[in-house]
C-alpha positions as a Markdown table, in Angstrom:
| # | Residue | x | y | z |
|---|---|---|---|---|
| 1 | Unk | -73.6 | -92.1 | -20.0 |
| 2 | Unk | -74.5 | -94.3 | -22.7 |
| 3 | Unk | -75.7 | -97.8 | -21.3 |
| 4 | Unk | -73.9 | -100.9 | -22.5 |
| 5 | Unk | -76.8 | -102.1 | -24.0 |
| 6 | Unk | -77.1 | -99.4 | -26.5 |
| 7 | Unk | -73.5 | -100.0 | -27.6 |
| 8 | Unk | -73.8 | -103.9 | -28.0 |
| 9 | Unk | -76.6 | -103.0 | -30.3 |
| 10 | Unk | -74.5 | -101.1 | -32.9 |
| 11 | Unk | -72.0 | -104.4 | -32.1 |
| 12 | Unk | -74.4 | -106.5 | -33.6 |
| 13 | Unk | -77.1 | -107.2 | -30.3 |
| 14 | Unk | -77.5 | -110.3 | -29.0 |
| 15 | Unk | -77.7 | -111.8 | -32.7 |
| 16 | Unk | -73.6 | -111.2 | -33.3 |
| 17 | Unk | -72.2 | -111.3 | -29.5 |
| 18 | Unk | -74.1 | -114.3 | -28.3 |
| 19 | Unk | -75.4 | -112.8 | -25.2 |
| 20 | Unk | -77.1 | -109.8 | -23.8 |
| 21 | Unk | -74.6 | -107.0 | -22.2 |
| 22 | Unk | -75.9 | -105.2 | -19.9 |
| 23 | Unk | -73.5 | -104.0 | -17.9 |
| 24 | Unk | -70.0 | -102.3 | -18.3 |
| 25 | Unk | -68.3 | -105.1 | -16.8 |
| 26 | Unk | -69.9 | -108.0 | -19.1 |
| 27 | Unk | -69.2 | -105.5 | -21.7 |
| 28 | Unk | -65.9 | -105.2 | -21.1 |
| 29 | Unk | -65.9 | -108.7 | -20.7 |
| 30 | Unk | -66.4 | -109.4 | -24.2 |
| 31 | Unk | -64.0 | -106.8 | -25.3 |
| 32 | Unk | -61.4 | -108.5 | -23.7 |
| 33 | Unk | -62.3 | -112.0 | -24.5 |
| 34 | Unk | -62.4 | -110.6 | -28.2 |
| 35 | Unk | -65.6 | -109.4 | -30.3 |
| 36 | Unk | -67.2 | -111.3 | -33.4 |
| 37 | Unk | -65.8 | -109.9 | -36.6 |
| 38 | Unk | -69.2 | -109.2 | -37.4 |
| 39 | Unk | -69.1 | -106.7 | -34.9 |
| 40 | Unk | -67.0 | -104.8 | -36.7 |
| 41 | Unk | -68.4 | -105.1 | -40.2 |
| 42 | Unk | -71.9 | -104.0 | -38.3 |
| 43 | Unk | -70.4 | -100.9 | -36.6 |
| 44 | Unk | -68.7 | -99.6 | -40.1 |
| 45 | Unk | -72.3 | -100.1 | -41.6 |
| 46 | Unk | -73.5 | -98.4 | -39.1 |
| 47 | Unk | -71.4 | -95.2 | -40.2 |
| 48 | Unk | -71.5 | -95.7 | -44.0 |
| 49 | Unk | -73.7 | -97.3 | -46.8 |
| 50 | Unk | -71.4 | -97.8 | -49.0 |
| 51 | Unk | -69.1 | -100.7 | -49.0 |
| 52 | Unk | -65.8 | -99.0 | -49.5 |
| 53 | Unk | -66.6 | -96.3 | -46.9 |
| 54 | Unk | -67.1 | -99.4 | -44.6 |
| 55 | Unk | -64.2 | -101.1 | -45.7 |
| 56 | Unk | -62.1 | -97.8 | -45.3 |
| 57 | Unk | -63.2 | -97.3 | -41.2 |
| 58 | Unk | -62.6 | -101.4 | -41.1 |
| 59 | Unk | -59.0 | -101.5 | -42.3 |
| 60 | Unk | -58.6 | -98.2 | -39.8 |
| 61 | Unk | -58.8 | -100.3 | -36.5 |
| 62 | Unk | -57.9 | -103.9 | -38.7 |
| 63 | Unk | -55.5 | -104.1 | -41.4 |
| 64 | Unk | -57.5 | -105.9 | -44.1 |
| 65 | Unk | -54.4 | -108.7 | -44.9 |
| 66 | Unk | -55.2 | -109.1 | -40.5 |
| 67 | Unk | -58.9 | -109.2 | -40.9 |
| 68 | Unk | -58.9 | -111.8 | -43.2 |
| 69 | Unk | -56.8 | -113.9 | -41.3 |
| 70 | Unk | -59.0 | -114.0 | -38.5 |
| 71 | Unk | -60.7 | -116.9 | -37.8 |
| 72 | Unk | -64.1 | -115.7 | -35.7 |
| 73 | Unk | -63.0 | -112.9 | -33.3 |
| 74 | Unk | -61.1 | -110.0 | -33.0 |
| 75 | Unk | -58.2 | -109.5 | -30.6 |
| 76 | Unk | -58.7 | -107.8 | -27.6 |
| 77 | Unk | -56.9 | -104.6 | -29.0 |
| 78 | Unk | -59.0 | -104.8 | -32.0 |
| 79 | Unk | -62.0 | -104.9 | -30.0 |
| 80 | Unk | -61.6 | -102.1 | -28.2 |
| 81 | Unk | -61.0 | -99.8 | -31.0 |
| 82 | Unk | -64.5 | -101.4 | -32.4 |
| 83 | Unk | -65.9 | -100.6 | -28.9 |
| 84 | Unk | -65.0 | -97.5 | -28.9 |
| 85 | Unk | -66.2 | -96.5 | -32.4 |
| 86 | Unk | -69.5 | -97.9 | -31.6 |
| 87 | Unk | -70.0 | -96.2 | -28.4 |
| 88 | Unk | -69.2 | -92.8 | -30.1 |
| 89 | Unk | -72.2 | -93.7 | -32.6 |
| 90 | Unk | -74.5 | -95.2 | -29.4 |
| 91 | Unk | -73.9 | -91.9 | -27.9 |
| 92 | Unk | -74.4 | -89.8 | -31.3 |
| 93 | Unk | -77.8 | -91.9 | -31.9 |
| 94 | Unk | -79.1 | -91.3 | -28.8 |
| 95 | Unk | -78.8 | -87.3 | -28.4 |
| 96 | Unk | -79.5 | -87.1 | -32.3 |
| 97 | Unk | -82.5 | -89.4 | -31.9 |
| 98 | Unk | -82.0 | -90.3 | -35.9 |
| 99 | Unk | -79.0 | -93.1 | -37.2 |
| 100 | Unk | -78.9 | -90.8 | -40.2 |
| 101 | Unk | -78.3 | -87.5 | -37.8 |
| 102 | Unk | -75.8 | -89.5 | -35.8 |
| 103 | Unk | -74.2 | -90.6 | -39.1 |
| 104 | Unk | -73.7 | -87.0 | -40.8 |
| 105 | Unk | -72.4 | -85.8 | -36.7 |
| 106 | Unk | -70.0 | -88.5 | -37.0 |
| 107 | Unk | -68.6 | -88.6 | -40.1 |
| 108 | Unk | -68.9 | -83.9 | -41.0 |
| 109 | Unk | -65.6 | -81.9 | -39.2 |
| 110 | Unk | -66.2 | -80.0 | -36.3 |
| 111 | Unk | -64.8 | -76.9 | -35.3 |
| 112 | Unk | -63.9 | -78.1 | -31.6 |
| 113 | Unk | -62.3 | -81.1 | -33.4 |
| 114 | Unk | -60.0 | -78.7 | -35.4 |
| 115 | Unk | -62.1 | -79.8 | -38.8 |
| 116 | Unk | -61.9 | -83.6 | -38.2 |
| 117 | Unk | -64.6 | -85.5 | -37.8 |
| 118 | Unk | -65.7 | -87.0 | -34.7 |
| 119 | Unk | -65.2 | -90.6 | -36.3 |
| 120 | Unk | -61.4 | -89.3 | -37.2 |
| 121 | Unk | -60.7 | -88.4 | -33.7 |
| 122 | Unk | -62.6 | -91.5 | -32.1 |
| 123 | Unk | -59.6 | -93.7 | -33.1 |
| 124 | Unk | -57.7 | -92.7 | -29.8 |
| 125 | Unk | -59.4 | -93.0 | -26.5 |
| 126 | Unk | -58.8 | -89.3 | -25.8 |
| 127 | Unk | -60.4 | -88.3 | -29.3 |
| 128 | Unk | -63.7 | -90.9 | -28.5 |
| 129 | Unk | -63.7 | -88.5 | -25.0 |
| 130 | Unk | -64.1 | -85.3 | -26.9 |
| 131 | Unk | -66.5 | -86.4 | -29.7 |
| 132 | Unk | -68.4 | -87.8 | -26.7 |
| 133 | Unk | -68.1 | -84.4 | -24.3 |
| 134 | Unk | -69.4 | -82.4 | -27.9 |
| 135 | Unk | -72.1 | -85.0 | -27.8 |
| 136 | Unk | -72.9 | -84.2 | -24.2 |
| 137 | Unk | -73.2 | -80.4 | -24.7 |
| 138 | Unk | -75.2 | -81.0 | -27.6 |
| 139 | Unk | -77.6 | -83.2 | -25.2 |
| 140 | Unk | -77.5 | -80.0 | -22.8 |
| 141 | Unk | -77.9 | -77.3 | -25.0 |
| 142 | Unk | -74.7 | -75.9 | -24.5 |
| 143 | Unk | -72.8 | -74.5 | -26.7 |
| 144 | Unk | -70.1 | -77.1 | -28.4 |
């Protein structure tokens, strides 16, 4: 399992969620409380260079017309889908060892995926579940 600490550092780290998470429940805590918007502009830069790319995954888990409206946080539903996203790329980082392996794992189909891409099928939690199982038989040399 990935640890909360590696996901709050795709959020953003201590810089963008104002504290250190280091557990699942303080982590959860500030899902529920609602993330920094940075959070989620961090995470999609995360995945892609290029600001349309970014702007593309952002308006997947935030309409842009919402986004805007926001003042400083996300809502709780929001949040999740941003946690979510960046604990698919946590756990892609750490059994890739590279952001820029992670990144091409993420975002290139996968047979076990029926050709969509781990990112694609991370919007629902059931989809994060078996980007993050191909992740683990990856980590285990088994075959995914």
């Amino acid at each position: 399992m990935i640890t909360p600490n590696r996901i709050a550092d795709v959020l953003g780290g201590t810089q963008v969620l104002g504290r250190r998470l280091s557990s699942v429940s303080a982590l959860n805590e500030a899902v529920s409380q609602g993330l920094p918007k940075a959070a989620l502009r961090l995470t999609a830069g995360r995945v892609y260079e290029g600001k349309a790319e970014q702007r593309q995954l952002m308006n997947r888990i935030v309409p842009e017309a919402t986004f805007k409206r926001r003042r400083d946080r996300l809502s709780a539903a929001e949040s999740e889908r941003t946690e979510r996203i960046a604990r698919v790329i946590a756990n892609a980082e750490y059994v890739w060892g590279s952001r820029e392996d992670a990144r091409l794992f993420v975002t290139t189909p996968h047979p076990a995926l029926r050709g969509k891409t781990p990112l694609e099928v991370s919007m629902t939690e059931l989809g994060a579940r078996q980007a993050e199982e191909i992740l683990d038989k990856i980590f285990h040399g088994l075959p995914a």
